[in-house]
C-alpha positions in Angstrom: -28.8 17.8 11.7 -26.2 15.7 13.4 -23.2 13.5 12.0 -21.5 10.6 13.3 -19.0 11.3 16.5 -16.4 8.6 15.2 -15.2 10.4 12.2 -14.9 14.1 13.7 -11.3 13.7 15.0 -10.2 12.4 11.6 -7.2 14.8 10.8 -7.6 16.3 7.0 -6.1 13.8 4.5 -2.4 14.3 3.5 -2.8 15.8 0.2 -5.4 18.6 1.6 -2.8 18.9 4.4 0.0 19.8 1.9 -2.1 22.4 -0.1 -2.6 24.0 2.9 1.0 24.6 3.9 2.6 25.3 0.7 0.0 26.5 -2.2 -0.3 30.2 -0.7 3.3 30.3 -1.3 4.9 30.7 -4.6 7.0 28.2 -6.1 10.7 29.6 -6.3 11.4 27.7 -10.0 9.8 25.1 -12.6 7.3 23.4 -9.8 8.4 18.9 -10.0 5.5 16.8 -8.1 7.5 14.2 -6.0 4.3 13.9 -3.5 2.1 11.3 -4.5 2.8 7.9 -5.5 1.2 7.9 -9.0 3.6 5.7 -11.7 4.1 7.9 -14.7 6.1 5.5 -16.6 3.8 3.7 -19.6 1.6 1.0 -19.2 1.8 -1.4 -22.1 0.2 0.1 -25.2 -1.7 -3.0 -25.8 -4.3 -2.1 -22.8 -6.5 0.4 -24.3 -7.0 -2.5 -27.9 -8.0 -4.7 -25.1 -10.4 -2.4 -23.7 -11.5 -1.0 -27.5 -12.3 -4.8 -28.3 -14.5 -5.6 -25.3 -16.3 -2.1 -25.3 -19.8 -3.5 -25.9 -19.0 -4.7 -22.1 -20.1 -0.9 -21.0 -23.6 -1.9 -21.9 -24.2 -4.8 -19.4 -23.7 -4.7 -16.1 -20.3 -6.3 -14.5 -19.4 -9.4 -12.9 -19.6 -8.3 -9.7 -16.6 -10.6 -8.1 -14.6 -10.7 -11.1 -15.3 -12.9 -14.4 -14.0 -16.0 -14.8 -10.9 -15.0 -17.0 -9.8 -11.9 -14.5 -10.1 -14.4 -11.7 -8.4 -16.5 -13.5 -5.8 -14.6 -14.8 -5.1 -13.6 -10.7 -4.8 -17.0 -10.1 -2.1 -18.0 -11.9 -0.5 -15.1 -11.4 -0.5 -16.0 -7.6 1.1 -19.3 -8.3 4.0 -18.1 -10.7 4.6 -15.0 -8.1 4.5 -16.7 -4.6 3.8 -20.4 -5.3 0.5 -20.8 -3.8 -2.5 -22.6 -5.3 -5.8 -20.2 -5.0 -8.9 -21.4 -6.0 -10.0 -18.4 -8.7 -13.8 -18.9 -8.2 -13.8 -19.6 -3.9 -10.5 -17.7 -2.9 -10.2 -14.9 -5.1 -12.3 -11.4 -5.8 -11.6 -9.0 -8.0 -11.6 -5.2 -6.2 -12.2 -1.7 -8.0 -8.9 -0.4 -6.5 -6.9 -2.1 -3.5 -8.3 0.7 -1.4 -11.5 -0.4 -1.7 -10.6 -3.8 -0.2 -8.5 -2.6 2.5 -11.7 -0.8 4.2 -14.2 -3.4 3.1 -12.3 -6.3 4.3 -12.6 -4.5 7.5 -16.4 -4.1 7.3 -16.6 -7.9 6.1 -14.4 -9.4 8.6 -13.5 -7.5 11.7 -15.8 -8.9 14.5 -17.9 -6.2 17.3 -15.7 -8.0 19.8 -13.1 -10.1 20.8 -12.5 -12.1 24.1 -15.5 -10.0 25.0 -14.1 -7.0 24.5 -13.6 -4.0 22.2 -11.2 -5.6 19.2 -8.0 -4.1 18.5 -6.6 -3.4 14.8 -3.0 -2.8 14.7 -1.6 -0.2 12.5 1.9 0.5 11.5 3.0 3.9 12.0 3.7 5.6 9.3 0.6 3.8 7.5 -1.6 3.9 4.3 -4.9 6.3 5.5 -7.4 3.8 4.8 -6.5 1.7 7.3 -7.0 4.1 10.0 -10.4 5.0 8.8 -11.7 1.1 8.5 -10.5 0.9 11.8 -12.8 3.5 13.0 -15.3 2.2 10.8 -16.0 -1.0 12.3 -15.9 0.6 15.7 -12.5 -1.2 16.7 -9.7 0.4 18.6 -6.3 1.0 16.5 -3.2 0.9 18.1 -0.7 2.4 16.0 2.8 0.5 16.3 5.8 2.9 15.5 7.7 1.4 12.5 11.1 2.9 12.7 14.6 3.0 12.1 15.4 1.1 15.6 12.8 -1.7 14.5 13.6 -1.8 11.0 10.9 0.4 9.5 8.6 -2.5 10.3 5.9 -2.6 13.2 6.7 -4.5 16.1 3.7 -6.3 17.1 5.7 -9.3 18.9 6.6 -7.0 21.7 2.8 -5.6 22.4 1.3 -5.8 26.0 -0.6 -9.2 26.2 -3.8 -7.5 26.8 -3.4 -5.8 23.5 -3.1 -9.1 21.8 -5.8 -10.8 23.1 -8.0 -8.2 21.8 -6.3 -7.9 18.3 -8.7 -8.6 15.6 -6.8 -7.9 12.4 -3.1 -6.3 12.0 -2.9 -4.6 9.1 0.8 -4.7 6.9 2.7 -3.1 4.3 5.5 -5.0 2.7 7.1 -3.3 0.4 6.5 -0.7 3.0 5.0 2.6 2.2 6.8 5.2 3.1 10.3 3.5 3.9 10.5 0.6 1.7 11.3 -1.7 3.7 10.7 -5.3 2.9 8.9 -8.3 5.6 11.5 -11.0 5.8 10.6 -14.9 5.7 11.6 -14.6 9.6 9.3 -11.1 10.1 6.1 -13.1 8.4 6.9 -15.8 10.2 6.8 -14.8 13.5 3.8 -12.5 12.4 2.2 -15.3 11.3 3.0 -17.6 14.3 1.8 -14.6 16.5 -1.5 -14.3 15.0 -1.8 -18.3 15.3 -1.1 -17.5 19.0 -3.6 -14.7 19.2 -5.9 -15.4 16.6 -6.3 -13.0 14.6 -6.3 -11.9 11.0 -3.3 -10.5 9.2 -4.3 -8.0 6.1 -0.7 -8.2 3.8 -0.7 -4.9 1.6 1.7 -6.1 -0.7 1.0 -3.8 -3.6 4.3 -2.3 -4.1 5.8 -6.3 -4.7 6.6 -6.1 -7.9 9.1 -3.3 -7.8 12.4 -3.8 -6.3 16.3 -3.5 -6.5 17.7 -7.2 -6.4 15.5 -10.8 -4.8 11.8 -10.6 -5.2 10.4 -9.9 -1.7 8.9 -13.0 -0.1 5.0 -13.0 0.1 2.6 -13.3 3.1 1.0 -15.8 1.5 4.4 -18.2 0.7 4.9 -18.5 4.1 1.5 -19.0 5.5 1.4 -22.4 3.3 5.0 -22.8 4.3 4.0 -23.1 7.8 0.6 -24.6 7.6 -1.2 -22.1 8.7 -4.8 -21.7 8.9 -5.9 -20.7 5.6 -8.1 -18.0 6.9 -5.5 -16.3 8.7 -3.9 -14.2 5.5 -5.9 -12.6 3.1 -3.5 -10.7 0.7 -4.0 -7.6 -1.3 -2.8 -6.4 -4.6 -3.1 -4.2 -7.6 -2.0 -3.4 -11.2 -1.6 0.1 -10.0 2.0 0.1 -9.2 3.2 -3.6 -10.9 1.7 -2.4 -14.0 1.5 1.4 -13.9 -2.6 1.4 -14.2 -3.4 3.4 -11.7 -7.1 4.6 -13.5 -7.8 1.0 -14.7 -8.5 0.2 -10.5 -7.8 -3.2 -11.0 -6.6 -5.0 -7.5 -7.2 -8.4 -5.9 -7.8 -9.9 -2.9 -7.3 -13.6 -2.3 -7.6 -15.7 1.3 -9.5 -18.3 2.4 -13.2 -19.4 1.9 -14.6 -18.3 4.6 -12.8 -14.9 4.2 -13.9 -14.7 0.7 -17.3 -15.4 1.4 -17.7 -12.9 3.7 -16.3 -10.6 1.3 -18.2 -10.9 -1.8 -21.4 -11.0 0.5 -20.9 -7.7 1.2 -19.5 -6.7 -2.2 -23.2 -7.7 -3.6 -25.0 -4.6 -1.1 -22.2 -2.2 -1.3 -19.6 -2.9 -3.9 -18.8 -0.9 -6.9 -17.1 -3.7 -9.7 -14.9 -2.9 -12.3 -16.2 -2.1 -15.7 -16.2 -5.4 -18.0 -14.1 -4.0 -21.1 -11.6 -3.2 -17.7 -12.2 -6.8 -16.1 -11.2 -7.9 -20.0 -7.9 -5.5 -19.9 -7.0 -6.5 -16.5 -6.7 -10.3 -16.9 -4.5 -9.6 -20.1 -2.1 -7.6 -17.7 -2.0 -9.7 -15.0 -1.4 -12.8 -17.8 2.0 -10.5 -18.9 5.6 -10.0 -16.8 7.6 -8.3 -19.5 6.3 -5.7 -19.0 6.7 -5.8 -15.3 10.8 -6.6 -15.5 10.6 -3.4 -18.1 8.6 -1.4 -15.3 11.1 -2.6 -12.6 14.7 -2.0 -14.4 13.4 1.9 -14.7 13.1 1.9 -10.9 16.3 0.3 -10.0 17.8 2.7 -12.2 16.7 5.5 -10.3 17.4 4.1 -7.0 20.7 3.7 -8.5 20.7 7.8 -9.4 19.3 8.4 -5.4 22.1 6.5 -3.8 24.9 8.5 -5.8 22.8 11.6 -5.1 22.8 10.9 -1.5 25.4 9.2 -1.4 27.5 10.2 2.2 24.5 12.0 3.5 24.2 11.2 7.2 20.6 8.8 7.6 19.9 8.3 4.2 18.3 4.9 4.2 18.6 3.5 0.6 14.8 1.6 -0.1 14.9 -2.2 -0.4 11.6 -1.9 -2.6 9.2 0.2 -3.8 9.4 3.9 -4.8 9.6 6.4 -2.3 13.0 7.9 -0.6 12.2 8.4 3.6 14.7 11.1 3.9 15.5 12.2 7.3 15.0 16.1 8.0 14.6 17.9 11.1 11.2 18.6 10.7 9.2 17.8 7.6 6.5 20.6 7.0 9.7 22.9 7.3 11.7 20.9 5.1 8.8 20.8 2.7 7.8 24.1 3.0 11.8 25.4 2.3 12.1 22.9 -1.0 9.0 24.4 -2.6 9.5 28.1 -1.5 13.7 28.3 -2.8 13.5 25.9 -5.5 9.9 24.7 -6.8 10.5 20.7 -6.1 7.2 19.4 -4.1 7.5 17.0 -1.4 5.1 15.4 1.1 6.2 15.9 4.4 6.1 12.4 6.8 4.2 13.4 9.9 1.1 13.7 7.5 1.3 10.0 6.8 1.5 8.7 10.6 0.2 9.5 13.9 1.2 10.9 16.9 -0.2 8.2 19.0 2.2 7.6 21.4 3.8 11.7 22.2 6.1 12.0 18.8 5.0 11.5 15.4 7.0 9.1 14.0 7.0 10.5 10.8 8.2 14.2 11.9 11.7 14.2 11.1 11.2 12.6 7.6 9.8 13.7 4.0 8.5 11.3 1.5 10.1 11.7 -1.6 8.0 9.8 -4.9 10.5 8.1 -7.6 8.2 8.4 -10.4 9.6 11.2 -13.0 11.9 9.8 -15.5 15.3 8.9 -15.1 17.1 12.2 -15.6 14.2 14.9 -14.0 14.8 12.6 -10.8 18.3 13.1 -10.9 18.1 16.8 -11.3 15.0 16.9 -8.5 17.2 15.2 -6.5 20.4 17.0 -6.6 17.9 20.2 -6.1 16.5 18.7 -3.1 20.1 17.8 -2.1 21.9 21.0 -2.4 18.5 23.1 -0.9 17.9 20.9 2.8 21.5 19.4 3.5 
């Protein structure tokens, strides 16, 4: 029996990656996950009434785009968060998970070719897995674009060979950034946007860490598309409850861009979609409706980025995150690193390399470990100061 070529040189997933290099070893105390980026602080207790009150929903079949109210609810969210008028019904769906919009939008949108040719997706490198395997989905080339200390932690994709650019489809980005937390400027989306103007080509904003940051609110893709005037097909902006609202399991996201985009999106949401439940739909636009609980969410963050820079505080590279929840803390090599924390001390980490590729000779992600902010205040404080006094 045979299987598709384009998915045989996918390397194994992170996770599988780190079980792999560390479970055959024992743990040398009390084992702390600081791998994955899964909030453990509470959601607001009010979610699961919601759900309890709209449970004759699991007998019908769901709105398949999002019900009026979630849609809705994501629209004005959009407008109090980055000040831009979305139509609920023509500019908005409702996704099961922001990872399922990532790859479809992809599938949806992503043209066989462009300029006659074999389209391009860039990639930021370190990157999010799922835009790696859309890429090769759609049968499209991705060039991965380091995103590093010396250009901020942020792709360069102004300086890419012309050729490159006039075959670029889509560019994906991350802002918050995952890994490094850094955050897209007004000037970054700007010239991003201007350059995709130039080039014509779509920019997918992953924006879902937004919401959780130390001090200004970072600046949307979306804000400075209008700003500019930009074609309103040119951003289509992604989102979830996952991290703003710490809902992970309820796999409510959003994507929202223009018409056309949205059109194209739904159409293929009605072969191949999975929606979200409707007692979850119901839930959903509740939370997205509510920020106090968000500003709650966020002050438990900045406190512990406040515990990270006094841990690390002196330590030669330590980059302290503008947004979001991981620490990018420089090693010499990061399976090593990894593999020493778990084997002397118990404390789990998820070494960098296995969330970037070594496209271009080094993996830019090699000399770094991704370290998750999600325990409460005072285990992150000892995890830390573990980590500390083990690698440095």
């Amino acid at each position: 029996m045979d299987f598709p070529e384009r998915f045989s040189n996918l390397p194994a997933y992170a996770f599988p990656r780190l079980r792999a290099l560390l479970d055959h070893h024992t743990p040398g105390g009390d084992v702390v996950h600081m791998t994955i980026g899964e909030p453990k602080h509470a959601f607001p207790a009010w979610v699961t009434d919601v759900i309890a009150e709209n449970a004759a929903g699991f007998n019908q079949y769901p709105n398949n785009d999002g019900t009026p109210e979630l849609c809705g609810a994501i629209s004005d969210w959009i407008h109090r968060r980055y000040g831009v008028t979305a139509d609920p019904e023509a500019q908005i769906m409702a996704l099961n998970g922001t990872r399922e919009g990532l790859y479809n939008a992809a599938m949806a949108l992503c043209p066989e070719q462009k300029n006659g040719q074999k389209p391009v997706v860039l990639i930021p490198n370190p990157f999010y897995q799922v835009y790696m395997v859309a890429t090769i989905s759609v049968g499209a080339e991705p060039v991965f674009v380091p995103a590093t200390a010396a250009t901020g932690h942020l792709p360069d994709y102004e300086n890419l060979p012309e050729d490159v650019l006039n075959r670029t489809a889509v560019a994906y980005i991350c802002s918050p950034a995952n890994p490094q937390g850094a955050v897209a400027s007004r000037a970054y989306w700007t010239r991003l946007i201007q350059l995709a103007e130039q080039y014509d080509f779509r920019i997918f904003a992953d924006e879902c860490y937004s919401e959780i940051y130390r001090d200004a609110a970072p600046v949307g893709a979306l804000t400075v598309a209008q700003e500019l005037g930009a074609d309103p097909e040119r951003v289509v902006l992604f989102n979830s409850l996952s991290k703003r609202s710490n809902l992970p399991g309820l796999r409510s996201g959003l994507i929202v861009g223009g018409p056309e985009t949205i059109k194209r999106v739904k159409q293929l949401r009605a072969y191949s979609g999975a929606p979200l439940p409707g007692p979850l739909q119901a839930a959903a636009a509740r939370v997205w409706a509510d920020e106090a609980h968000v500003a709650e969410n966020r002050a438990l963050y900045q406190e512990k980025y406040k515990i990270a820079d006094e841990v690390f505080d002196g330590l030669n590279g330590y980059m302290a995150p503008e947004a979001g929840f991981f620490l990018w803390l420089p090693v010499e090599n990061g399976e090593q690193a990894a593999l020493k924390l778990w084997k002397e001390t118990g404390v789990r980490v998820l070494p960098g390399a296995y969330l970037a590729q070594g496209a271009t000779g080094q993996n830019p992600g090699e000399t770094y470990i991704r370290v998750a902010l999600v325990a409460p205040a005072e285990d992150t404080r000892e995890a830390l100061s573990t980590l500390r006094g083990c690698l440095y």
